[in-house]
Each structure stands twice: as C-alpha cells, then as structure tokens.
C-alpha positions in Angstrom: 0.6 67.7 -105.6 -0.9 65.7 -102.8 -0.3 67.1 -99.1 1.2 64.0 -96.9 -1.2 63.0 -93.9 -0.6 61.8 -90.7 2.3 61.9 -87.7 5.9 63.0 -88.2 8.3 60.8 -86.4 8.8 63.7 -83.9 5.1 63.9 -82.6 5.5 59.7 -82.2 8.4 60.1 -80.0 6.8 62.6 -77.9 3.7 60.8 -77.6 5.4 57.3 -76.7 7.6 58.8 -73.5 4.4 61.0 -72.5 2.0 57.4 -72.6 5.6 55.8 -71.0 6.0 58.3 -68.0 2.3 58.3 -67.9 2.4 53.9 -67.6 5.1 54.7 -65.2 3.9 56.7 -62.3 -0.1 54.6 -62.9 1.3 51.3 -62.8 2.3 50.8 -59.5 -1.4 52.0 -58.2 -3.4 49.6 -60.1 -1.1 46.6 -59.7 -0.5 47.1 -55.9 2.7 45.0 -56.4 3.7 45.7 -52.3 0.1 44.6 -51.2 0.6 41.4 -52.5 3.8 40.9 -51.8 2.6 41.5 -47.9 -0.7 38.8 -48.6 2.4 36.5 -49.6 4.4 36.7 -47.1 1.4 36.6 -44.8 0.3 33.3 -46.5 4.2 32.1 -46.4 3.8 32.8 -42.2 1.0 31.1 -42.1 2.3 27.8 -43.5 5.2 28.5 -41.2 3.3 28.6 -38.1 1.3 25.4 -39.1 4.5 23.6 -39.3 5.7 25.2 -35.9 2.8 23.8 -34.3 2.7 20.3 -36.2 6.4 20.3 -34.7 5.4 21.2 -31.2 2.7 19.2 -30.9 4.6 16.8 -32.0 7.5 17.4 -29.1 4.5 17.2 -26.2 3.3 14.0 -27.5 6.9 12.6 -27.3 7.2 13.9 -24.1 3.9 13.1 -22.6 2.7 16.5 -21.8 0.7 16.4 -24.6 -2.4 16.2 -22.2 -1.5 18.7 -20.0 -3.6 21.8 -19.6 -0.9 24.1 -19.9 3.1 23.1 -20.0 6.4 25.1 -20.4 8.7 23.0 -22.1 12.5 23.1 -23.9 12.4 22.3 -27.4 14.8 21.9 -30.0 17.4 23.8 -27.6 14.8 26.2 -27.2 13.8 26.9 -23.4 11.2 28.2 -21.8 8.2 27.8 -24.5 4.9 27.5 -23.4 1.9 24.9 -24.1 -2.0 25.1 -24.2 -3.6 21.9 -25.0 -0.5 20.1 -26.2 0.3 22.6 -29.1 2.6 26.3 -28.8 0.5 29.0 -27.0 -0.6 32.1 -29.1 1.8 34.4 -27.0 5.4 35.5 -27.1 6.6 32.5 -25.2 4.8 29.9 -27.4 4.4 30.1 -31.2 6.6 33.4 -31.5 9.8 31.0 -29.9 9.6 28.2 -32.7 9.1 30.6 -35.3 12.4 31.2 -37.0 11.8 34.9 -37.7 12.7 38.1 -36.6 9.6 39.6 -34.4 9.1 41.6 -31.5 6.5 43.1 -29.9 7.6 46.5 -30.2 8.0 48.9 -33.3 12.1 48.8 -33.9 13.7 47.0 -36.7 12.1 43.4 -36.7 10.8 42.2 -39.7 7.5 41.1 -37.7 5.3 43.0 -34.9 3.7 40.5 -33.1 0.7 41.8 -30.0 0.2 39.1 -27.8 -1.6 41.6 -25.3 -5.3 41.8 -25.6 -5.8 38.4 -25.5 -3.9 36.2 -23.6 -4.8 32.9 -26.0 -3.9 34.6 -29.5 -1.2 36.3 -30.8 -1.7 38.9 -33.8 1.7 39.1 -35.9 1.7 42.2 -38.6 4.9 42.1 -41.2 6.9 45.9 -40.3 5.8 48.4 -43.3 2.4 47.5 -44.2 -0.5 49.8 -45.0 -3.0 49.2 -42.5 -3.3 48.4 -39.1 -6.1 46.9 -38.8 -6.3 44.5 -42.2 -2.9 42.8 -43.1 -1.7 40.0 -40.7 -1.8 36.6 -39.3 -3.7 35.3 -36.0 -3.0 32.6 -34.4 -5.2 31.1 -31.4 -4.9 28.4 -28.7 -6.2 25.0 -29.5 -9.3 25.3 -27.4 -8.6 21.9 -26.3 -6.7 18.8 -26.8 -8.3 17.5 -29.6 -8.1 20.1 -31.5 -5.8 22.7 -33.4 -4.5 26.1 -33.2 -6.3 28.2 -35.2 -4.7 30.6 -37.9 -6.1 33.5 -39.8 -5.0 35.3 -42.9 -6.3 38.8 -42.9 -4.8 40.9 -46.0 -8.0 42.9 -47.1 -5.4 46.4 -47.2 -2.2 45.2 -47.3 
C-alpha cells in the first residue's frame, strides 16, 4: 500500500491565517495608505488655494486695487483680508481667510496648522496628524509683483 503525500487540510488552515495575520500587520507598512492620503489632500489644498487666489485676484481687479502694493479689502462678506500685488497675501489675514477650511495657527483641533511667522510673504500650511514636520505640506508665497502669481508648493516627501 502506498503512503499518501502531501498537506492535511489542518496544516492548510493553519498556514493560510498565519500568511493572513502575517499580510495583515505588513500591509499597511509597504502601502503607506495615510501618507498618501496626506499627499492627496495636500494636492486637493493646493488646487484650493489656486482657486482662492484666481477668486481674489479677481475681486482686486473689480475693484481697482488690483495695482496697489499692498490692500486690505472685504470680500465675499469676508472683511479684513489682505493684498500683495493684487492677489491674497501668504499670511493669516490673506489666503488663510478665503480658504474655506478649518486652520489655525496653533496645535488644537483644526484640521490645518498654518505658520505664517518666519516669513512675512508665505504661509506654510501642514494637515493636523502627519508624520513629519519638516516634509508634508503646502507653501504658498506672495506674487512678487503684479504681473505675476502666488506661488504654491507641494512638499509630501514623508507624509
């Protein structure tokens, strides 16, 4: 009589949930599912602060202050935000205002940190939660002048 070869159906079990728990507790480290959902939303603020400065800009060259150096204007109901150049200014009074998102500039509950301190013409915003400090927001800076734009960075190297 010929001895049977191979697995019993007991051994297959256990080695499927071992390879499962295994797949489990691995997965999340190589897919880094929360760093991109950060770069995302980074890229999705982005896009939002483009379209917050399209709309300002837009707002000084309706009301002729589009030209001006530096302006502090109402806008959409909004009072008190502040121009450079004709577009939002890369501070808490400028770009932060239009933005329709919950920042502040201090660590509590916001969904957004913003730093608008160690330079007076950008503003660095950071989404609450990420990994690093130093490599996951979005920057934007002053129009240097008024032909041209704000510019805006993506940085989400360690998200």
């Amino acid at each position: 009589m010929k001895r049977a070869a191979g697995f019993t159906l007991i051994e297959l079990v256990i080695v499927i949930v071992i390879l499962g728990i295994l797949g489990a507790v691995a997965a999340p480290r190589f897919l880094n599912l929360q760093g991109d959902a950060y770069g995302a939303n980074l890229d999705g603020l982005k896009s939002s602060m483009e379209s917050a400065a399209t709309l300002g800009n837009t707002k000084a060259i309706l009301g002729g202050f589009d030209k001006d150096g530096t302006a502090t204007k109402e806008v959409d109901g909004i009072t008190g935000v502040k121009f450079v150049n004709g577009f939002p200014e890369g501070a808490g009074d400028g770009i932060i205002k239009l933005l329709d998102i919950s920042a502040s500039s201090a660590g509590d509950t916001a969904e957004y940190i913003y730093d608008d301190t160690t330079d007076t013409s950008k503003v660095v915003i950071k989404p609450q939660g990420r990994k690093s400090e130093t490599s996951c927001y979005v920057e934007y800076s002053d129009a240097a002048d008024t032909k041209s734009r704000p510019v805006i960075n993506v940085v989400k190297t360690d998200c």
